[in-house]
C-alpha positions in Angstrom: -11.2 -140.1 -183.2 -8.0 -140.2 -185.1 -5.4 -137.4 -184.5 -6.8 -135.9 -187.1 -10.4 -135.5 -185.4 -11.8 -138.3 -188.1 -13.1 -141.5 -186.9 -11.1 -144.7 -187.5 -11.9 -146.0 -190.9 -13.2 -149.4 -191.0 -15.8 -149.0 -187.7 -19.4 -149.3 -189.0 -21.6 -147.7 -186.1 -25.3 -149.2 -186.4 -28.2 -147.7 -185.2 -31.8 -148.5 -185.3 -33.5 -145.2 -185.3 -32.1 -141.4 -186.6 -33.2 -140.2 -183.1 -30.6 -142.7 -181.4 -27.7 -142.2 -183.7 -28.4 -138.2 -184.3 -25.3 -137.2 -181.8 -23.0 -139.7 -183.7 -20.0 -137.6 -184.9 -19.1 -136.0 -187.9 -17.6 -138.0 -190.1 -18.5 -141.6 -188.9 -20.0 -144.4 -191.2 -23.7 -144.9 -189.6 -26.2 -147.2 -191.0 -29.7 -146.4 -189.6 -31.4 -150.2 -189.5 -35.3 -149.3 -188.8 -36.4 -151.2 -185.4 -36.5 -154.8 -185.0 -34.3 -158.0 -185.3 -35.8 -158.6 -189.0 -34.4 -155.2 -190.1 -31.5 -155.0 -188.5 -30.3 -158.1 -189.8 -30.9 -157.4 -193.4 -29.8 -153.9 -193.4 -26.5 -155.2 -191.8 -26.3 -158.3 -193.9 -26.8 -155.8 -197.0 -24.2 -153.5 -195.8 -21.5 -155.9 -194.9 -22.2 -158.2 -198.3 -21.7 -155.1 -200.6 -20.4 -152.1 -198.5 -16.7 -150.6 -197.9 -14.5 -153.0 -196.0 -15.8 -153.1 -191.9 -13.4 -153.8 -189.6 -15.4 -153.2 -186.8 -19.1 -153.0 -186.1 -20.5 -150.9 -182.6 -24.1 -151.3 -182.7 -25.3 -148.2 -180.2 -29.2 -147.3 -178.9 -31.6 -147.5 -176.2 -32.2 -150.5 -173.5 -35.1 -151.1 -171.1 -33.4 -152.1 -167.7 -35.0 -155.0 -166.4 -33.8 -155.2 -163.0 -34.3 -152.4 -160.7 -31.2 -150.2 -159.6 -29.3 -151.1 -162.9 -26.6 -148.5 -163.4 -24.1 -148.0 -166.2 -19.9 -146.7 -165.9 -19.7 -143.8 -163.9 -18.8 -141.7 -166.6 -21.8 -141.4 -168.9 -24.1 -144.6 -167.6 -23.9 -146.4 -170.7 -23.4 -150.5 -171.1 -21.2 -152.6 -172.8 -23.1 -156.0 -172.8 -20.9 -159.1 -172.6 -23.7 -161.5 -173.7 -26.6 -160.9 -175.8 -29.3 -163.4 -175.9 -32.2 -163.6 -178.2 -35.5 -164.3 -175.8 -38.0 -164.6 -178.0 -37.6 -168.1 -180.1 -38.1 -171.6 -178.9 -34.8 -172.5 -178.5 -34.9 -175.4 -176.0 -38.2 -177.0 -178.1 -36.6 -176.5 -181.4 -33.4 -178.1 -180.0 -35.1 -181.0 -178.5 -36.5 -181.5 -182.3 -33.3 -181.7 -183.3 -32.3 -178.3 -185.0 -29.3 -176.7 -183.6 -30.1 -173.2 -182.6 -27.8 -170.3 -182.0 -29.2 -168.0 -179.3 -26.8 -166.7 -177.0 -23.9 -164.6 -178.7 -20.8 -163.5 -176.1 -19.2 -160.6 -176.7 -15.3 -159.3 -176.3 -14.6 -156.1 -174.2 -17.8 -156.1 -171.8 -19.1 -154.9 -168.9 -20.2 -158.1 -167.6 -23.9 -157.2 -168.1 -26.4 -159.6 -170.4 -28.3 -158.1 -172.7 -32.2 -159.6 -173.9 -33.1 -159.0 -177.2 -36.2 -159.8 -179.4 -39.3 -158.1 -181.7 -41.6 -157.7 -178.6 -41.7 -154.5 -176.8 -41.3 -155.0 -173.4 -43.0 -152.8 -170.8 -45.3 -155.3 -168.7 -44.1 -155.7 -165.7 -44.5 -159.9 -165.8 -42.6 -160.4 -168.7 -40.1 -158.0 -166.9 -39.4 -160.0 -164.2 -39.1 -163.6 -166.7 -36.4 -161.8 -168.2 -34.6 -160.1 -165.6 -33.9 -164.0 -164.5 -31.6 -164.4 -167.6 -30.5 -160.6 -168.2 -29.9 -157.2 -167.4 -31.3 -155.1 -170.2 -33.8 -155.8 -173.0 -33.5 -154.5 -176.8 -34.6 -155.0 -179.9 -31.8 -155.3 -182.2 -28.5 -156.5 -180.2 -28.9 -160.0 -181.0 -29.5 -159.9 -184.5 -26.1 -157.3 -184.8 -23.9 -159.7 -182.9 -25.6 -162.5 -185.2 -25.1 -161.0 -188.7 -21.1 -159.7 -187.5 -20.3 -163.3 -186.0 -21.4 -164.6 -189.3 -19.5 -162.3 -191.8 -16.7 -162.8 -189.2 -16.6 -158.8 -188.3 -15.6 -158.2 -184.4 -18.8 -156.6 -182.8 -19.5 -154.2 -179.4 -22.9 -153.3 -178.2 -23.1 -150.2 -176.6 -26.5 -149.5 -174.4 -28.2 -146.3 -172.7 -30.7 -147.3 -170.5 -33.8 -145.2 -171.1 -36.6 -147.0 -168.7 -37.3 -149.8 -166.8 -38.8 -151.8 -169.2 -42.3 -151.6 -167.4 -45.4 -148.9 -168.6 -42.6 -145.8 -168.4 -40.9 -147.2 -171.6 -44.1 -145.8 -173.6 -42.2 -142.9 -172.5 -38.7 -143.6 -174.6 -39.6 -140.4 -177.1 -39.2 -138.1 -175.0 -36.2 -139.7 -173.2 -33.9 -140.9 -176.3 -32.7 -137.6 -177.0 -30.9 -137.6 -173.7 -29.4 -141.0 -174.5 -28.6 -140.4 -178.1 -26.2 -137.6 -176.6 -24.1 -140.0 -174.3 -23.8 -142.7 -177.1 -22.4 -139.9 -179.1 -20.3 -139.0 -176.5 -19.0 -142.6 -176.1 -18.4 -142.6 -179.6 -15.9 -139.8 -179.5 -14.1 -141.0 -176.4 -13.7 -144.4 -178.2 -13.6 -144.6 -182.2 -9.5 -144.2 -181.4 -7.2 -145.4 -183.8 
């Protein structure tokens, strides 16, 4: 918040659902995606193409943790992935036919921790564990944020609470976001300094 209790102008907070951005503050430019790499990216795309000036984008929402005693900061639990990684395209085949693929974006200002992202929703426990050999946490947006702001040229931050354990509990995340929502929001205070 600035001194004047406004958040700094210029941040674009981005948020898949209303229920994970609803204890965003007052005041703070929010653009609600819908769920999924597709619509994140051309939400964001839209936004940064014609919108105000962005000087910063923190995308903020829920994560499956995909290894088992996964733990955030102290303060409010939350992550702040330095790598985001998008798990579900061919990559290595469609490199090996000769197209140059991006899918790995590194971010400034983490935590260390590696975040998965891609359309499926994980909560098998087999496609748990293949993940949890190349990340920490699993989304469905992340990678498609830190895509679309590395390609307008807009410094990025992800900012995850973990809500399950990306196994059959995540059919629970209704009932848990709520309780997430409210420590993203309260990151967002602490942080959106100017």
């Amino acid at each position: 918040m600035t001194p004047n209790g406004m958040p700094r102008q210029g941040v674009l907070v981005v948020s898949a659902t209303r229920a994970e951005a609803r204890h965003v503050p007052p005041g703070t430019r929010v653009l609600v995606t819908g769920i999924g790499k597709v619509r994140a990216t051309l939400s964001l795309s839209r936004e940064l193409a014609g919108g105000a000036p962005v000087t910063e984008v923190v995308n903020i929402g829920t994560a499956g943790a995909l290894r088992d005693g996964v733990t955030g900061d102290a303060e409010l639990g939350l992550f702040l992935p330095s790598t985001v990684l998008e798990h579900d395209i061919s990559s290595t085949e469609l490199r090996a036919m000769g197209y140059e693929m991006t899918d790995r974006w590194d971010l400034p200002d983490g935590d260390g921790t590696v975040l998965a992202s891609g359309d499926t929703f994980v909560a098998d426990p087999v496609r748990r564990r293949e993940l949890a050999e190349h990340a920490h946490l699993v989304d469905m947006e992340g990678c498609a944020v830190a895509h679309v702001s590395a390609e307008f040229g807009v410094p990025c931050r992800l900012v995850k609470a973990v809500t399950d354990n990306a196994d059959e509990g995540a059919m629970e995340w209704p009932a848990l976001v709520d309780a997430a929502a409210r420590r993203l929001g309260r990151w967002l205070e602490l942080n959106l300094v100017s």
